[in-house]
MARTOR-886409 format. One record per residue (C-alpha): x, y, z. Coordinates in steps of 0.25 Angstrom, whole numbers, padded with zeros to 4 digits, always signed. Layout:
// residues N
XYZ
...
// end
This chain:
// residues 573
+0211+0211-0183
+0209+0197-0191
+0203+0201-0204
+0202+0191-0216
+0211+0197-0228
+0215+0193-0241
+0231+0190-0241
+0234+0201-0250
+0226+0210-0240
+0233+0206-0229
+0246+0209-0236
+0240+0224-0238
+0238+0223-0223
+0250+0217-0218
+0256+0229-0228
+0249+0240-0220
+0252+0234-0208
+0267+0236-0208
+0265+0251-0212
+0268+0250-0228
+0264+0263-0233
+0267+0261-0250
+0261+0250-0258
+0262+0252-0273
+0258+0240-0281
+0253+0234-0296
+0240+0227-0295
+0241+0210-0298
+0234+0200-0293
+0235+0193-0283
+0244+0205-0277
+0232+0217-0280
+0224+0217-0265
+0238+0219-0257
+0238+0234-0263
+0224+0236-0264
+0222+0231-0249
+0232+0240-0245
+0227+0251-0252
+0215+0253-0239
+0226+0257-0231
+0227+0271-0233
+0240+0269-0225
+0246+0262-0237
+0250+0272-0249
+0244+0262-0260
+0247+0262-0276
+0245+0255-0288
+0259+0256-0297
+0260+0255-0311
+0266+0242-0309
+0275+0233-0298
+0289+0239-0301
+0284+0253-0298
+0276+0248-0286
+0288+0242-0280
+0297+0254-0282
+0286+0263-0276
+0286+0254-0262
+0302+0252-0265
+0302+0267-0264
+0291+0268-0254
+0300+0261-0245
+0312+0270-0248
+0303+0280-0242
+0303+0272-0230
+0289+0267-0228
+0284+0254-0230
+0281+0248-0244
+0274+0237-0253
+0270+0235-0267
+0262+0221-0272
+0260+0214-0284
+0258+0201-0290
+0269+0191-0295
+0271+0196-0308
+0271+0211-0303
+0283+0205-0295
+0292+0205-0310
+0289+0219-0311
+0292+0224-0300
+0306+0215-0299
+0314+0224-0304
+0314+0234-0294
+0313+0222-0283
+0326+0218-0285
+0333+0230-0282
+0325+0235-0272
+0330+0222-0264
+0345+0227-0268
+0342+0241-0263
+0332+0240-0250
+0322+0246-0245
+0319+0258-0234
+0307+0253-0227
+0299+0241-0231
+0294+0236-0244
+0286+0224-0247
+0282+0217-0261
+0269+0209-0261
+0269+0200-0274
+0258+0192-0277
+0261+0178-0284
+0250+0170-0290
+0251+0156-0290
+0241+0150-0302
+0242+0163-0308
+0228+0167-0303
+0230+0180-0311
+0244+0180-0316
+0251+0177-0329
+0264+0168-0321
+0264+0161-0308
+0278+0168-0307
+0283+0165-0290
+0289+0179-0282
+0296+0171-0273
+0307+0171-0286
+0306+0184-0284
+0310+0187-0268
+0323+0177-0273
+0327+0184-0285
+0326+0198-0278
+0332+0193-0264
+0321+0199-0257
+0312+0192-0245
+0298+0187-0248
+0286+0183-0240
+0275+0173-0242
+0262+0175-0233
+0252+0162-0235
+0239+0170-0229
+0234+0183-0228
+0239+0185-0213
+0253+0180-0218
+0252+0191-0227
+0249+0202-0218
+0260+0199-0210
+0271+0195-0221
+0269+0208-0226
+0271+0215-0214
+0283+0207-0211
+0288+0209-0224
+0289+0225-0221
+0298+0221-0210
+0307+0210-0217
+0309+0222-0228
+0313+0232-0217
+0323+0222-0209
+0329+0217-0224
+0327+0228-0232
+0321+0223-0243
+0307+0222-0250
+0300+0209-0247
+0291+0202-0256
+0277+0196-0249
+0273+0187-0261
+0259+0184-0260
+0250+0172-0268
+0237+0173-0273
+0231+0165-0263
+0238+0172-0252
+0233+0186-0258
+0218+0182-0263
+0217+0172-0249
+0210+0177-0236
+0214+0174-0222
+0213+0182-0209
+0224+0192-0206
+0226+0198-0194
+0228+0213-0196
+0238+0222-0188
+0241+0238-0186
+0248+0246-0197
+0262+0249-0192
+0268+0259-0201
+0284+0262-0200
+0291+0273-0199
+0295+0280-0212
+0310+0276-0214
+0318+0288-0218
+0324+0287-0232
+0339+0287-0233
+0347+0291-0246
+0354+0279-0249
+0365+0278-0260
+0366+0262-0258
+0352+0260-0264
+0354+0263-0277
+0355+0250-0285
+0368+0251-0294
+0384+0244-0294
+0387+0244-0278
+0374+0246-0272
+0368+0236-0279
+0379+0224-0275
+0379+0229-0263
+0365+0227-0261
+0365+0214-0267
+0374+0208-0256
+0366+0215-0246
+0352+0208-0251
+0359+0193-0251
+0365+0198-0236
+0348+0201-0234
+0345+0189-0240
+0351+0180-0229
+0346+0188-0218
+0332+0186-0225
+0337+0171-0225
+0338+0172-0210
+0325+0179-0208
+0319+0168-0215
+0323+0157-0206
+0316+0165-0193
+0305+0172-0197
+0290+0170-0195
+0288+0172-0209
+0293+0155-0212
+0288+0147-0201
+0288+0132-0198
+0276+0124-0195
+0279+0111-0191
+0268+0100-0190
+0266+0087-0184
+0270+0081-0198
+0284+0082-0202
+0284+0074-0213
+0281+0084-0221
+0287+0098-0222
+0282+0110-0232
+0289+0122-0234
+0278+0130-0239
+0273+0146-0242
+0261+0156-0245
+0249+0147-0248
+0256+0134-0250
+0258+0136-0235
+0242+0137-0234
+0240+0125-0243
+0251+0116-0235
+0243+0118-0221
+0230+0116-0227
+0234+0102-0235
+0244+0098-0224
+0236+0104-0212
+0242+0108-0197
+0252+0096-0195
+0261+0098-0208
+0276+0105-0206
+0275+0117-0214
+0286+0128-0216
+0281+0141-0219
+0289+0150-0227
+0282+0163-0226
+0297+0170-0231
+0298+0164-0244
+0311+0171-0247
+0322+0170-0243
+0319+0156-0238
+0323+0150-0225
+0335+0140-0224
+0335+0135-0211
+0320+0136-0208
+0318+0125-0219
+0330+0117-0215
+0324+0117-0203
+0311+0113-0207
+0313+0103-0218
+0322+0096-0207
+0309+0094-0197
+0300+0087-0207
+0303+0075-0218
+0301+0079-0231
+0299+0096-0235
+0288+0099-0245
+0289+0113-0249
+0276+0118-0254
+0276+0132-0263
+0269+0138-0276
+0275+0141-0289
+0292+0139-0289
+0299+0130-0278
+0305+0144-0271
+0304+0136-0259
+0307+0122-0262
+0322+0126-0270
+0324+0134-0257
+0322+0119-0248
+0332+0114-0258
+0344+0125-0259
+0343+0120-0244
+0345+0106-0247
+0329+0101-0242
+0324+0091-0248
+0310+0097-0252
+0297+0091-0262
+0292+0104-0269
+0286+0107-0282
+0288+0092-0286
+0277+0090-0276
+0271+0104-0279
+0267+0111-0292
+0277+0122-0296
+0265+0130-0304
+0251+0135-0299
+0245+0138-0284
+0245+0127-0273
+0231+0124-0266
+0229+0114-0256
+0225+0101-0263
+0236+0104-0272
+0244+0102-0261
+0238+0089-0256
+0239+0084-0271
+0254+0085-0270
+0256+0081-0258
+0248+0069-0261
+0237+0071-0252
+0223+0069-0253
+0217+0081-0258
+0203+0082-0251
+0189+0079-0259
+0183+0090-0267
+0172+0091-0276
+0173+0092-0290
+0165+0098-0303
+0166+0090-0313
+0160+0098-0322
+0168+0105-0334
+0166+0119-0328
+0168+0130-0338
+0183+0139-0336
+0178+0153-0333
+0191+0161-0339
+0190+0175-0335
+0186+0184-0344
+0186+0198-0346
+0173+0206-0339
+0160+0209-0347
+0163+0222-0352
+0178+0221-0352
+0184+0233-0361
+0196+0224-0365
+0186+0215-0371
+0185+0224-0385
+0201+0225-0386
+0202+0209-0385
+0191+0206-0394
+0195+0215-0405
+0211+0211-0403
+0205+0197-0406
+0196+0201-0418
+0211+0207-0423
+0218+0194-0420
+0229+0203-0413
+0240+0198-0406
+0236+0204-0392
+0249+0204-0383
+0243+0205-0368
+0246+0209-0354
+0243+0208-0340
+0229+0212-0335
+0213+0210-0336
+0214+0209-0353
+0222+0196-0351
+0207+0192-0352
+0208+0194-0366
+0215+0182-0370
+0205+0173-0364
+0194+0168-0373
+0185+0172-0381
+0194+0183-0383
+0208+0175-0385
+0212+0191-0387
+0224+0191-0381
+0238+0183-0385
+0248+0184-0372
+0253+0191-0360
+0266+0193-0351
+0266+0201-0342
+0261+0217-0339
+0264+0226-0350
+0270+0215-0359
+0261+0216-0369
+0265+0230-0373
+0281+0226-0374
+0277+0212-0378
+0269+0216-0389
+0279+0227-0394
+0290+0212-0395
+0280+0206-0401
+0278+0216-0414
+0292+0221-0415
+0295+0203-0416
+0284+0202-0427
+0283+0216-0434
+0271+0224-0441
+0263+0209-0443
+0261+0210-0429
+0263+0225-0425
+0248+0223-0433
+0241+0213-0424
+0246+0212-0410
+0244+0222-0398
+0247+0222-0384
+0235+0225-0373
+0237+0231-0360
+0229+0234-0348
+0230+0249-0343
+0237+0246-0330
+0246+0236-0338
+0251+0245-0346
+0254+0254-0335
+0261+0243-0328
+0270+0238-0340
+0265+0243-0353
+0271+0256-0354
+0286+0251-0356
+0279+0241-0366
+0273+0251-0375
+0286+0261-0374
+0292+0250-0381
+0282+0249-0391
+0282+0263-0393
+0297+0265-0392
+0302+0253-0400
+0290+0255-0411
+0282+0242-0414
+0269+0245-0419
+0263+0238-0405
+0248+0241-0402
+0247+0239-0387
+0231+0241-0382
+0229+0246-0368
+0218+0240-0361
+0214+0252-0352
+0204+0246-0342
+0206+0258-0332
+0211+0249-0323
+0219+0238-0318
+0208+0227-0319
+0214+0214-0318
+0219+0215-0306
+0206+0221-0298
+0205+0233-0305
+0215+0242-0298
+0220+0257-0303
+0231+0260-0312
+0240+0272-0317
+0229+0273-0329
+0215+0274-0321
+0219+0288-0312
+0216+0282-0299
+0225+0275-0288
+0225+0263-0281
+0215+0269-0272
+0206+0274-0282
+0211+0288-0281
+0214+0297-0293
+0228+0296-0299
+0236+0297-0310
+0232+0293-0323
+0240+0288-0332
+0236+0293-0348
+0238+0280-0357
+0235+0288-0369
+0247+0299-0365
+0255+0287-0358
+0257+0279-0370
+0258+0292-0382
+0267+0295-0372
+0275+0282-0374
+0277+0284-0387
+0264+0280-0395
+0257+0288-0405
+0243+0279-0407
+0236+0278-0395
+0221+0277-0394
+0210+0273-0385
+0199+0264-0387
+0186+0260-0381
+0188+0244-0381
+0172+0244-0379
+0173+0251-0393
+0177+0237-0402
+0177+0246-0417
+0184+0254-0409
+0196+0246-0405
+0198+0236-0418
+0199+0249-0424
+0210+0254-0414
+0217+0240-0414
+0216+0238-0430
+0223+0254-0431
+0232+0253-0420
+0239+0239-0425
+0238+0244-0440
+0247+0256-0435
+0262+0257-0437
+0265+0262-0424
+0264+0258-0410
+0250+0260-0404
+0242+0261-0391
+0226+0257-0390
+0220+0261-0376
+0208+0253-0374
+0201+0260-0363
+0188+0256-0355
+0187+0254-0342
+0186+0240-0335
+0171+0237-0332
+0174+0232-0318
+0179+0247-0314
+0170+0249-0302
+0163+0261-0307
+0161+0260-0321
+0148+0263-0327
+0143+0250-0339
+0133+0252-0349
+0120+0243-0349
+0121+0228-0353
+0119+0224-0366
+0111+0214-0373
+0108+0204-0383
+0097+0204-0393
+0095+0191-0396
+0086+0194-0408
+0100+0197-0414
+0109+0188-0408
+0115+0178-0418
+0123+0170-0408
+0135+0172-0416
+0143+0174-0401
+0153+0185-0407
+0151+0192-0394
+0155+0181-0385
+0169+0182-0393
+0173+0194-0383
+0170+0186-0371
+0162+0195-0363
+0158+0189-0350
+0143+0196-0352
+0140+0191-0364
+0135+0175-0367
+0128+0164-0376
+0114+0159-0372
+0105+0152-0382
+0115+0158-0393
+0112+0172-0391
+0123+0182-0385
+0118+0185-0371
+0125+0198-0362
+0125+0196-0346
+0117+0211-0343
+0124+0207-0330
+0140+0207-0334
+0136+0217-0348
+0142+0231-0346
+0138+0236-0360
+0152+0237-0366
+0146+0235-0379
+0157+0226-0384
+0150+0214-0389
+0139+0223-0397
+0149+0227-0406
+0152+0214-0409
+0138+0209-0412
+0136+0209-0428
+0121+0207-0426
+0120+0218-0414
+0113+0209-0406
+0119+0214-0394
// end
């Protein structure tokens, strides 16, 4: 039946079509609803990992097993998980594995605007672009069938507006495979022989895969009226070409996006006058056009940074963009900001009241480098603020061991904090790293982790003890604190950085959005008592505002934290 899907839906769909049977993934938007969507098949065995390397070496070994498999994740997930994607495209596969990554072009929600496609080149694997949600459904079930024929994983890279688009999708039966048998086999063991052996037998794939390229649905040509014109195009940019250039235009398709086609866009550049290729982030394309000795315009007509859209289009090609209305008015930015109630909210404002160096990480606390807050200095990457940190003091010594720390969320740390404070326990800096323990993995839409006790779908797990985890790791101090509690964590930050060792705060409250969880009453201003002095606007709390120079709390946002009460001299509030 035709049913209206998001694009990464219909990836979950085109999954449970082909008869997958393992997903393991890490949470990141834009990547997040493939697993999710795919968890309602109960069909699917569904997980969430502790991070993108184990998630793929779980469906790598779920295929070795001989059922179908996938894991997802966004672009920067895609680094962690490269170093086992390498060699499993050495080594092979026993029934079909695909890797859905997520790129997201204007870095909508990511720290880089990296490109995959970098990624299918370097590791010599195929890779497949859809540009709608029904492309998608049907990529990844074709990519299933490409990774049995070739035997090799096959990355179906998605964009944000492919994944977070709707369009209609017209849905088929689940097919499901037999279970391949395993075989013990001595050549798949990456080391000396195997290994070069297997190296000469992925460049002898990558020229059937070449081959493949030039025949296959996947890349088709569409040639219009006007051939003047030629675009080589992909994903959205595809969308955006057909829409500005509308029916008549001569457009190739490439829905295989590595290895590219040779003769295909020999073929086609030799049909039409001039060849424009049209493709966001880094000229993958474009180079490809001119290893082949086609004369193309690329990204000196295109921008090489940021996401496309339609007038953006017209305005390099020098066409008319079409007449719009316009505010004039200088309209407030609305940053975001931490929720009303947010527990990380009394770690930040104290970290800013201590002047600390605060070194960051990936996650929902981001938030507290934004103003009013200004709380937080930097951040890399997931789990580099434990590791980074630990660099950072051992470079300057005791002057800084005494005012910097490192924040992670709970599900960061499990992803890639653990390693970082072995380091700092091991190597012995007197680091403070503070874990953010939200009981959940909330900036990505609130998703279950190795630290909450329940699985992806909801049902009870295992729990990972923080406290044990990290005495276990090698750290004597470790101590928990309510960030609700502000006395309570300057006094735990103020000893823990005075301390000659290294050291572990747990600030633990759970996120306020957590569907279940019980608030306390509003609060409120007496205005009798209210100086105006705006000392509680410096936590930035969405609930709380200025009106006729008296504090005034939204009862409709305030979830009685109690935050802002304590910092009230004249308690007023």
């Amino acid at each position: 039946m035709k049913e209206l899907m998001l694009g990464n839906k219909a990836v979950a769909r085109g999954l449970y079509e082909a008869g997958c049977k393992v997903i393991s993934s890490y949470p990141g938007t834009p990547s997040t609803e493939i697993t999710e969507e795919a968890a309602a098949y109960n069909e699917i065995y569904c997980e969430w990992a502790p991070n993108e390397k184990v998630a793929l070496e779980v469906a790598h070994g779920a295929t070795l097993g001989g059922v179908r498999a996938a894991c997802a994740m966004k672009h920067v997930g895609l680094n962690v998980a490269a170093d086992p994607l390498f060699t499993i495209s050495y080594q092979g596969l026993n029934a079909g594995l695909v890797v859905c990554v997520a790129d997201d072009p204007g870095m909508h929600s990511s720290q880089n605007e990296q490109d995959s496609r970098h990624y299918a080149i370097a590791a010599k694997l195929p890779m497949l672009e859809p540009s709608d949600s029904e492309e998608s459904r049907v990529f990844a079930k074709k990519a299933f069938e490409m990774s049995e024929k070739f035997n090799t994983p096959v990355l179906l890279k998605m964009v944000t507006r492919v994944a977070h688009s709707q369009s209609v999708v017209d849905t088929e039966e689940r097919v499901e495979p037999d279970r391949v048998p395993y075989v013990k086999d001595p050549a798949k063991v990456m080391m000396t022989l195997n290994s070069r052996n297997a190296h000469i037998r992925v460049e002898e794939r990558t020229k059937a895969l070449i081959e493949y390229a030039e025949s296959t649905e996947l890349n088709r040509v569409e040639l219009g009226e006007d051939t003047s014109v030629g675009i080589i195009t992909d994903s959205t940019s595809y969308q955006y070409a057909r829409e500005v250039l509308g029916d008549k235009a001569s457009i190739l398709k490439l829905g295989m996006i590595n290895p590219l086609p040779e003769k295909l866009i020999k073929d086609f550049a030799q049909k039409v006058d001039k060849v424009i290729v049209l493709e966001e982030l880094d000229p993958i394309i474009e180079n490809h056009c001119k290893q082949l000795g086609i004369k193309v315009a690329g990204k000196d007509t295109f921008p090489i940074c940021g996401e496309f859209s339609q007038n953006l289009v017209r305005k390099c090609l020098g066409m008319k963009e079409p007449e719009h209305i316009t505010i004039e008015e200088n309209v407030p930015a609305r940053p975001p900001v931490m929720c009303a109630g947010c527990p990380h909210r009394g770690i930040f404002y104290i970290l800013k009241k201590k002047k600390c160096m605060v070194y960051g990480d990936i996650g929902c606390y981001t938030l507290g480098a934004v103003a009013p807050l200004n709380a937080m200095d930097l951040n890399v990457c997931m789990g580099a603020s434990c590791s980074g940190l630990h660099g950072f003091n051992k470079a300057i010594g005791e002057e800084a061991e005494s005012n910097s720390v490192g924040v992670i969320g709970d599900s960061t740390f499990i992803h890639s904090g653990m390693t970082g404070i072995t380091d700092i326990s091991y190597n012995m800096s007197n680091s403070t790293v503070i874990i953010l323990d939200n009981s959940i993995t909330g900036m990505t839409g609130h998703q279950q982790n190795p630290t909450t006790g329940k699985n992806l779908r909801g049902e009870p797990a295992g729990k990972v003890d923080l406290e044990a985890l990290c005495r276990a790791l090698g750290f004597n101090r470790v101590r928990v604190v309510d960030p609700y509690d502000l006395k309570a964590v300057e006094e735990a930050v103020t000893e823990e950085l005075a301390a000659k060792e290294p050291s572990i705060i747990i600030s633990r409250r759970p996120c306020v959005m957590i569907k279940g969880t019980v608030h306390k009453p509003p609060i409120s201003v007496d205005e009798s008592k209210c100086v105006g002095c705006k000392q509680c606007m410096s936590i930035g709390c969405p609930a709380i505002a200025v009106k006729d120079k008296k504090a005034h709390i939204d009862p409709t946002l305030c979830i009685g934290c109690k935050v802002c009460s304590q910092m009230c001299k004249f308690e007023a509030i």
